[in-house]
N, C-alpha and C positions, 0 to 999 in steps of 0.2 A: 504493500500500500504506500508506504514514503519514498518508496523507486517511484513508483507510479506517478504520485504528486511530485518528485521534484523534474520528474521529465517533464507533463507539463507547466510547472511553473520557469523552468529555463526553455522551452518553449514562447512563453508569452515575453516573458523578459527581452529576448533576440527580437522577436517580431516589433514590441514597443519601440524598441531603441531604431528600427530601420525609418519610422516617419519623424525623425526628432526634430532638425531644423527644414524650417520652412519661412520661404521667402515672398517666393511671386505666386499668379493665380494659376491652380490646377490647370495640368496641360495634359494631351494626348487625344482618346477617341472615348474616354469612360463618359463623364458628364455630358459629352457632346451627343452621344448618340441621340437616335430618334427613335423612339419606341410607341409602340402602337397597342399591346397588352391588354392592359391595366383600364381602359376605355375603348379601345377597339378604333382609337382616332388616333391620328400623330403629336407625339407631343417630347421635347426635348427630355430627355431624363432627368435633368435637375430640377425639369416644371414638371414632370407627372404628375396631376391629382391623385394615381393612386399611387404607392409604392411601389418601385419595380426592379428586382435587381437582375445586373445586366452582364453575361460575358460577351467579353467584345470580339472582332475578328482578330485583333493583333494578339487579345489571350491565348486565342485557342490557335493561333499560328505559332506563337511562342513556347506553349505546355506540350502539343503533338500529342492530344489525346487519341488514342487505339479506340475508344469506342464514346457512345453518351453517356454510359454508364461511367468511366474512368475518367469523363469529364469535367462532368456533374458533381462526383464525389470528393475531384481533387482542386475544383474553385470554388464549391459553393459549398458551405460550412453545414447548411440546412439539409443536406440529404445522405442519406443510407443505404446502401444497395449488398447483397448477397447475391450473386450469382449464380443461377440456375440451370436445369434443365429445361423449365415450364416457363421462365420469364426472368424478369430482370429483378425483381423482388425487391421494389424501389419503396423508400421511405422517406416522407416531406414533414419536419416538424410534428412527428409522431405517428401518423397516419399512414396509409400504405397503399399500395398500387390502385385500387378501387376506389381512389379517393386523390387519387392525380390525374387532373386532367391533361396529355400531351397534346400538342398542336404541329403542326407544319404548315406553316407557311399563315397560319389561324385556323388549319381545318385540320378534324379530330382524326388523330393516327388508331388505323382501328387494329385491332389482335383481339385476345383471348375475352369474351366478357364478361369472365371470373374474374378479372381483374389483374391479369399476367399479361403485361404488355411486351412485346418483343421490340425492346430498342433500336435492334443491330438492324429491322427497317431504314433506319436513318446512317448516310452516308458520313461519317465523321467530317471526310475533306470538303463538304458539299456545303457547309455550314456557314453563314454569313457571323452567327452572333445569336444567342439565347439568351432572349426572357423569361423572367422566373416571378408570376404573382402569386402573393402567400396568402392565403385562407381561402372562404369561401367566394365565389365567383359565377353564381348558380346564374344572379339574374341576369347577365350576359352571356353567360356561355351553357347554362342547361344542366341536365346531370354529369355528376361524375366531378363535379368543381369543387367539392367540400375541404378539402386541405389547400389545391390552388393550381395553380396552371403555368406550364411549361410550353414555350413555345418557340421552334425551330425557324428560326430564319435563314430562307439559304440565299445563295449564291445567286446574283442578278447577273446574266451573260450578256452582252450587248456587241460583244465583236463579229464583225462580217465573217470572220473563220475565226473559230477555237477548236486546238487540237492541247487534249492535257492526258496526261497519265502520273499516277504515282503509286510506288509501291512499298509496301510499309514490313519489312522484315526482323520477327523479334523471337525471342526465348519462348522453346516449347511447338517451334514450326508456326509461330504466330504470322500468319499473311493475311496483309491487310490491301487492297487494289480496287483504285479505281481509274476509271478511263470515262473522258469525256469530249464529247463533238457538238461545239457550236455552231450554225450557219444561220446567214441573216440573208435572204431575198428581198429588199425593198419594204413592204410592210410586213412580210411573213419569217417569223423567229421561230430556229430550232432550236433544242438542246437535250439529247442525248445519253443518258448517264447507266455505266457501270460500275456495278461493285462487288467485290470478291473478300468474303471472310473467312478464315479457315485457322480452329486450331486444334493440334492434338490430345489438350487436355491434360492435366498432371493430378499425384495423386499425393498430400501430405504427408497421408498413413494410412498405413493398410490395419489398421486396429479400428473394429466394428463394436459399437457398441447395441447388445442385443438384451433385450428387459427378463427374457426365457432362460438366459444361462446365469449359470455361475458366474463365470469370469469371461471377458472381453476377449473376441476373436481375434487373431493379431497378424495371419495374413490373408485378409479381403481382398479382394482386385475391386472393391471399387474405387471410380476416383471422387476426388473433391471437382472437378469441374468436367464433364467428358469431351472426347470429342465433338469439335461440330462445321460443320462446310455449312455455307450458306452465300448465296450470290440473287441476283437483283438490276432486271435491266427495266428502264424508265425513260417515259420522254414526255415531253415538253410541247407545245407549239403555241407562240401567240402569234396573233395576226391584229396590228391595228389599221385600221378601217380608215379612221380618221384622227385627229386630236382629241376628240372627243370619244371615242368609242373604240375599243379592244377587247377581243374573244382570245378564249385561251382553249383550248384541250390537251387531256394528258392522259396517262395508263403506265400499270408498272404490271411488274411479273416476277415474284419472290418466292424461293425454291431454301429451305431447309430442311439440314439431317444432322441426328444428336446420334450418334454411335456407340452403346455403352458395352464393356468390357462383360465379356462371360467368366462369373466365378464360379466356388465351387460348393457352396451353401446354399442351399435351395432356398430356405427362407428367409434369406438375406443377402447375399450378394450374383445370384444367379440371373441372368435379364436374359428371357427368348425374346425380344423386339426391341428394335432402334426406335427412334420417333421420325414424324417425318412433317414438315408442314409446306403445305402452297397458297402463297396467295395472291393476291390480283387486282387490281382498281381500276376504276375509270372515270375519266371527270370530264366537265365541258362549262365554261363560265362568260361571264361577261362582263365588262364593266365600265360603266356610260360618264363621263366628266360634263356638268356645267360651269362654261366658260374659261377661257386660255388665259387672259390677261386681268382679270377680275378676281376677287378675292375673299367671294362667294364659298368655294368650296362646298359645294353641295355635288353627290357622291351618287352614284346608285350601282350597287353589286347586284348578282346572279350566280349562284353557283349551285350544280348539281353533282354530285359524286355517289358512284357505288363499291364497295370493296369487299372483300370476301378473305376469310382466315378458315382454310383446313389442315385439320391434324389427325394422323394416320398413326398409324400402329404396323412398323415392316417387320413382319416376324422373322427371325432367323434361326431358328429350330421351331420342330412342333409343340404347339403349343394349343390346351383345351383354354377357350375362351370366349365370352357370352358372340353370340351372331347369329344370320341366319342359313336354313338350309335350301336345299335347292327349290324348292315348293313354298322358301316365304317363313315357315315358322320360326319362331326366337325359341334360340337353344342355351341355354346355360354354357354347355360342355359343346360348344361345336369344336371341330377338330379344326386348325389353322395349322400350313405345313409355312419351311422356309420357303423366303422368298414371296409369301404373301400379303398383303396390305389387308388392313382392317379399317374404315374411316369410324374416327371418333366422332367428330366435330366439324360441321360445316357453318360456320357464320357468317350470315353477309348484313351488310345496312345500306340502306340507299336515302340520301339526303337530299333535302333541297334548302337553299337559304336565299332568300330575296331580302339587301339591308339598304339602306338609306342613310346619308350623311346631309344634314343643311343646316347652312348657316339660318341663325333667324340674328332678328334687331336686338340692342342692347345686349351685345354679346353673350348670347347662348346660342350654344350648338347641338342641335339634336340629333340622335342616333336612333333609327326604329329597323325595327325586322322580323320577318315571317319564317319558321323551321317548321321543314316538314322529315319525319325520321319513319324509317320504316325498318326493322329488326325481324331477321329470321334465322332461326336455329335447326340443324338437324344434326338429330345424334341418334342413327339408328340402335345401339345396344342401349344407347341410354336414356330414353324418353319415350315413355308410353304412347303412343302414335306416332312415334322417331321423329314429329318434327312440331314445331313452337312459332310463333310471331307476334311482334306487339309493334304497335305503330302510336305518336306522340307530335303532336302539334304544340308550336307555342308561338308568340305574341308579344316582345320586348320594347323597351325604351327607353332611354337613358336623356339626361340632360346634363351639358355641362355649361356652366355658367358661370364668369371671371366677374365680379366685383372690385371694383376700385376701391381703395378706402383712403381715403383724404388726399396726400398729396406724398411724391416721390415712388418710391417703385414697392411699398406696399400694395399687396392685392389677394387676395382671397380666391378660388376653385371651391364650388358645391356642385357635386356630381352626384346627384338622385337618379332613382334605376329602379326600374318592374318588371318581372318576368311575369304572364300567364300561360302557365304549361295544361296543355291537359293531354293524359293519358289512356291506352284502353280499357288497362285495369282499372286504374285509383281514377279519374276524374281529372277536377279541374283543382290549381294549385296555384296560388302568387306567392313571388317572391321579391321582394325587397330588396334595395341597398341602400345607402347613402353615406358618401365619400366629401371630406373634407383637406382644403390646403392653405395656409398661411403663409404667405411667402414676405418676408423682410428682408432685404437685402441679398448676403448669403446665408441666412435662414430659411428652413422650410420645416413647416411644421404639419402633421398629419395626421388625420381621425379618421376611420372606416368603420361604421358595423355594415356585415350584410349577411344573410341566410343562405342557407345551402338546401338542397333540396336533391335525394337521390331515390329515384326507385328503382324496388328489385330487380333483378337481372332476369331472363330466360331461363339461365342454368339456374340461379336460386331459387325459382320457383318450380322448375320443371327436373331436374336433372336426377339421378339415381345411378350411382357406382358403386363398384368393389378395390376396394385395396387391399392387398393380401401384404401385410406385415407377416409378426411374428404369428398373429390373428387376423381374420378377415374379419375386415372393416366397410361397414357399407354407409353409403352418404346419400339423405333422400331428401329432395326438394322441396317447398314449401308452396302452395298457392295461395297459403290464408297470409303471408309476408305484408306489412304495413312501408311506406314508406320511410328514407332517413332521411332527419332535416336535422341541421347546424345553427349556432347562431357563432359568429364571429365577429371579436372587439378586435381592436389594432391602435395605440400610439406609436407615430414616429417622427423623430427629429432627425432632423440631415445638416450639417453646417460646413461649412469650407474656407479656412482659411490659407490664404498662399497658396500652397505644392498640394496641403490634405486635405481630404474629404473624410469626415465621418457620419456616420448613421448607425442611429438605435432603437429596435424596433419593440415593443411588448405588445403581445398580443393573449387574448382569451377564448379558444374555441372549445363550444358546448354543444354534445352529438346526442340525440335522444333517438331510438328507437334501433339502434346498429343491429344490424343483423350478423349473429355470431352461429356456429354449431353445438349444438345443446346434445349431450348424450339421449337418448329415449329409451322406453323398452325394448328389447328384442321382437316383441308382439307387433309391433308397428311396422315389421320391414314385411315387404310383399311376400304370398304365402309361398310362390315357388321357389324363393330364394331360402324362406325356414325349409322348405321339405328339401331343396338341393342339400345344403350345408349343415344345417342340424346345428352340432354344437359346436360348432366350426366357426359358425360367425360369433365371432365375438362382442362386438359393438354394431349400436344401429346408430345415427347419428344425421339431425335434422337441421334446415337451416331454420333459425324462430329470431323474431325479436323480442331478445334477451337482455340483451346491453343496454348502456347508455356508457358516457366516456366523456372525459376531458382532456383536454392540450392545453397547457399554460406554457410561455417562455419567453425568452430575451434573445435578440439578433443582432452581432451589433460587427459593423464592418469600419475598417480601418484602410484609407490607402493613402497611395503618399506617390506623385511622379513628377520630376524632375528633371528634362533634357531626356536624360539619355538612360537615366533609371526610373526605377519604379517599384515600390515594396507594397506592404498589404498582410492584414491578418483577415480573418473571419472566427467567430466564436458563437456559437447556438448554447441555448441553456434552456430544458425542457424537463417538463414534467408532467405524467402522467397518470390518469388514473380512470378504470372501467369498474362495471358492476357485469359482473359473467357469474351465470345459473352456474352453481355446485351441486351435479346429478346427485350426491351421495348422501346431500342434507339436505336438498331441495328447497334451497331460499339462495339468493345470491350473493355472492363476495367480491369485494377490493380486489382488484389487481390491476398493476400497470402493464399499458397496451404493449403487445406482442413488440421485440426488436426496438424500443426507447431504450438510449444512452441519455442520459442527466448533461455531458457536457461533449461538444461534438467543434472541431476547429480547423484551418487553414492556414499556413500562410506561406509568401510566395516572396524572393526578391529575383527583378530580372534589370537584366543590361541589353542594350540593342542600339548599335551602332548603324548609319548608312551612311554611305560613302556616293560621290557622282565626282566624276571627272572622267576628259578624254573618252568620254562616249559609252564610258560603262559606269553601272550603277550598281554597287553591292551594298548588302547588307548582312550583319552576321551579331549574334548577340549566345545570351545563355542565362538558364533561369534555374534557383533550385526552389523546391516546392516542397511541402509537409503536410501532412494532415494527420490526425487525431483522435480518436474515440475511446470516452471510457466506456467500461462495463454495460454492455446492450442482454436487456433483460428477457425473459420469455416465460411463462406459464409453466409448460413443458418443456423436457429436455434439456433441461442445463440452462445455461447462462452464456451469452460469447463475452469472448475475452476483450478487455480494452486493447488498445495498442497504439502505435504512433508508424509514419512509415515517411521517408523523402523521397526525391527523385531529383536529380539532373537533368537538366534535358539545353542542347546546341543545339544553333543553325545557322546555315549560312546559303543566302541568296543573293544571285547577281543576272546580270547580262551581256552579253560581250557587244562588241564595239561592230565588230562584222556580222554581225545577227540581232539587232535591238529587240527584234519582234520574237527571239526565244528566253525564255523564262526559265533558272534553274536554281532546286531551292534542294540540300542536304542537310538532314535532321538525324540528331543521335543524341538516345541517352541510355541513362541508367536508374531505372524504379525500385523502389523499396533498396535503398542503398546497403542500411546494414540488415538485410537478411533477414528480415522478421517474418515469422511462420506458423501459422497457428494450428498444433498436430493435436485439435480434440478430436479425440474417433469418431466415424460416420455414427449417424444416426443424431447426433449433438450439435448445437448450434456453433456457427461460428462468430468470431468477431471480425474475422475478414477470410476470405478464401484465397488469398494474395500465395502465389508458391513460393515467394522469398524471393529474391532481390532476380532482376530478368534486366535484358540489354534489349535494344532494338534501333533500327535507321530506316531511315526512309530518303529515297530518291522521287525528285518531280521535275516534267521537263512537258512546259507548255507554249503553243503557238499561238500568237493574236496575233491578227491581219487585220486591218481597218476598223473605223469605226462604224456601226449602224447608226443612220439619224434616227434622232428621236424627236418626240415632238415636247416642246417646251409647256408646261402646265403650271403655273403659278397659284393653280386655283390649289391644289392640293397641299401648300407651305401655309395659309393662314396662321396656322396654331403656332408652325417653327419662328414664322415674324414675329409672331404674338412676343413668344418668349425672346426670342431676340433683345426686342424693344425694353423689355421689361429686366434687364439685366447690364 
């Protein structure tokens, strides 16, 4: 425990001391950005009405993150991830996957909806800069916002030809590739994108932890992360019409396989099937501008999209498992030999969203818009008629409105919001917000409360599996499920003087009606499943709402940039607490929510030089980075371990003098420097699933040829002038 604290208190010590003198006004691309989140409008980051924290391009060019998850985890203080089979097993200020909303580009990245989102979707190198809002966020963006929303902003291509490639090679056969083809015809824009991910997987320990023996098995073959290949081609097309008016369409095609090792324990480390997933999108948009030279800004979107996430079962020995026979019937014990696919899961959604942007008099700006959502599930072994759909209309509006208050560059932001959802199940449902900003100088001061609103899922209503532990365990759906609703408080102060920027954020979120798994009787699982298994099945296990739960916590960020440097900490400080049914006493108990750490941290110094002369332009710099977590808590299974871990990471980009128009950028470092590993046996939670200290580089070698015109739209910077002026 005093190893512990005094690692991180000379942690925080280093980090304080890198923002210490400061002279002139923060510089670089942090404050400056333009962020669109937090209101769904533009507005400079240091004027946001809502809170918004921001990695920028030159971060994540600088860190060379391998994926969102390793990006996520190693800028932003606020999150938690354990790496999976099933998902990315992401954690936001105590909450977890079913309770983060992601975005691309502002539209909902779709996967699993259990709440296991597949990050590795998202192309790392593709990434312009990620927004991050914290809490609830229902009455603008719908379900699934109750912790907060993430949203990917990529890469604007604009040149008449781009030709890019890069490829990212690290510890463990780690490849990372992408390739990408711009082309611009006059008003019609292409862009192209591939992505290749591929790693073999390691294994901490081969020591199993099994609840039916004596003592702990000690050579498993499983791993702590398995194998997995996954690739992803996608495109793009915009066509603008006019200055006023551009259509977009686009489609991807996403192919994953998770490969796990055959051991030699049947009822624990033996696996007859791989996993397998495909999946697919389609969109088609459009989006109307009033006026080129006027400063109106009023806006009108279109956007339609479909996507589809299947997950397959590729067997590779025979294997007895629920399906059907050749005649149609559902068989408990149907025979599956190798080499044959089983579909789990087919999920698709098809959206529609029509929004509106207009300026009105006396500076308010209003935002409205129509969602239309349509969900359908089939899981032939696991849903009684093998397939499910729920469809969800809603009705939103937001106002933002600047206020003057006397004289100088005092001015106030009230940002009031209504959501009407109505669904097929539950009905009709409002939700509330209203966002507050003070801005004084280089002061900014902030208030939010707003509601969250989630209804159940397909699978928590519909769904029914077996897991075969050490017992068979079966999980049975709920149709009588009530909706989860939030309420979320927020203070924050932001201030900047000279070189640094700080911000401190405390917020209060309050979840009633969470839907958790409640043990049940044996008598309640379907009859053919008692007459297959007898006394075999061990557990029956329902989803109910049981819970209710709290998040309390402090956020508070520190940066400091300077010419040519730039440091920075991040520090989370949370706490939580649930009420979960005790099958065994049948009243409910305290406990804090699944994977909470108490104190969670960052921090980062980097250097980045460029150089121009004699017709070549380089740049080369290098960062090291840290992060942090104590003791992440769980119900069951243990407890993960705290831990601390750094990384290195160089780069160097230039262009030669005889080829302006090519681009070439070498990156290399070194993560979890001193070897930190955390060898709790399978079955146990971890505190990180890092294999200890891994190498990697990466090579990039890209073509631009001309520019594409664009057309000049003024009407869309209102807000950016606003702020401007006002600074």
């Amino acid at each position: 425990m005093k190893s512990s604290f005094k690692s991180i208190f000379t942690f925080f010590l280093a980090a304080l001391g890198m923002g210490a003198a400061a002279q002139e006004p923060l510089k670089g691309d942090s404050l400056g950005e333009v962020v669109v989140t937090g209101t769904g409008t533009q507005h400079l980051l240091r004027n946001a009405p809502v809170q918004t924290e921001v990695i920028s391009g030159r971060q994540l060019r600088q860190y060379g993150g391998r994926s969102l998850e390793d990006i996520l985890g190693g800028l932003s203080a606020s999150f938690a991830f354990n790496e999976g089979d099933m998902g990315s097993q992401m954690q936001l200020n105590g909450l977890g996957n079913s309770y983060i909303l992601v975005l691309v580009d502002g539209k909902r990245l779709h996967g699993d909806v259990g709440g296991e989102n597949d990050l590795q979707l998202i192309d790392p190198h593709n990434i312009e800069r990620i927004e991050i809002v914290k809490g609830a966020s229902s009455a603008l963006y719908g379900s699934d916002a109750i912790a907060g929303v993430v949203n990917i902003i990529t890469k604007r291509h604009d040149d008449a030809l781009l030709v890019e490639n890069s490829t990212r090679l690290g510890s463990y056969s780690d490849l990372r590739q992408h390739n990408g083809l711009g082309l611009a015809w006059g008003k019609l824009k292409s862009y192209t994108n591939f992505q290749l991910q591929h790693s073999d997987g390691w294994q901490n320990t081969a020591t199993e932890w099994t609840p039916s023996s004596a003592a702990p098995v000690t050579d498993s073959r499983n791993k702590t992360v398995n194998e997995h290949t996954n690739w992803q081609l996608s495109e793009q097309l915009t066509w603008t019409l006019s200055p006023r008016l551009e259509l977009t369409a686009g489609g991807t095609y996403y192919r994953k396989g998770i490969y796990r090792p055959k051991g030699k324990y049947p009822k624990y480390d033996v696996k007859t099937f791989d996993m397998k997933y495909r999946n697919a999108s389609a969109s088609i948009g459009g989006k109307w501008r009033h006026g080129l030279t006027t400063d109106d800004g009023d806006l009108l979107t279109l956007d339609i999209d479909w996507n589809r996430h299947a997950y397959y079962h590729a067997f590779t020995s025979t294997t007895l498992a629920e399906g059907f026979d050749e005649q149609g019937r559902f068989m408990l014990d149907y025979p599956y030999f190798a080499g044959q696919e089983n579909l789990q899961t087919n999920q698709e959604r098809t959206m529609a969203h029509l929004k509106g942007v207009f300026s009105l008099p006396h500076d308010h700006r209003l935002s409205a818009g129509l969602e239309a959502r349509y969900d359908y599930l089939r899981a032939p072994t696991s849903i009684a008629g093998k397939t499910a759909s729920d469809n969800t209309e809603a009705l939103y509006v937001q106002d933002e409105w600047r206020l003057p208050i006397g004289q100088g560059s005092v001015t106030a932001h009230l940002t009031p919001g209504l959501r009407l959802n109505r669904n097929q199940a539950f009905g009709l449902r409002l939700t509330p917000k209203l966002s507050a900003m003070l801005s004084a100088g280089s002061l900014r001061l902030r208030a939010s409360w707003s509601q969250g609103f989630k209804t159940p899922t397909l699978k928590e209503q519909n769904y029914r599996y077996l897991r075969e532990m050490t017992t068979i365990i079966m999980y049975l759906g709920n149709k009588d499920l009530k909706p989860q609703t939030s309420n979320y408080y927020a203070l924050n102060a932001e201030y900047t003087w000279g070189d640094v920027n700080l911000t401190v954020t405390g917020y209060y979120n309050k979840l009633d009606n969470m839907i958790t798994l409640v043990t049940v009787p044996r008598s309640e699982a379907p009859d053919e499943y008692r007459q297959q298994y007898g006394e075999m099945l061990g557990k029956v296990r329902r989803y109910q709402n049981m819970e209710d739960a709290r998040t309390s916590g402090v956020d508070v960020s520190l940066r400091y940039a300077h010419k040519e440097i730039s440091a920075g900490l991040g520090y989370s400080y949370l706490d939580t607490d649930a009420h979960v049914y005790d099958a065994d006493h049948e009243r409910l108990k305290q406990v804090t929510i699944d994977g909470m750490a108490h104190h969670k941290g960052n921090v980062f110094l980097t250097w980045q030089h460029e150089a121009k002369g004699h017709g070549r332009t380089s740049s080369y710099g290098a960062g090291l980075y840290g992060r942090f977590s104590t003791k992440r808590y769980y119900q069951l299974d243990g407890n993960g371990k705290g831990y601390h871990t750094w990384r290195l990471a160089a780069n160097y980009r230039f262009t030669l003098p005889s080829l302006p128009a090519l681009g070439m950028s070498v990156e290399a470092g070194v993560d979890n420097i001193f070897n930190y590993c955390d060898r709790t046996p399978h079955g146990l939670h971890l505190g990180t699933t890092t294999p200890g200290r891994t190498v990697y580089a990466t090579l990039s070698v890209s073509l631009k040829k001309g520019k594409r015109v664009k057309f000049t739209d003024k009407s869309n910077l209102k807000n950016k002038q606003q702020d401007d002026e006002q600074d």
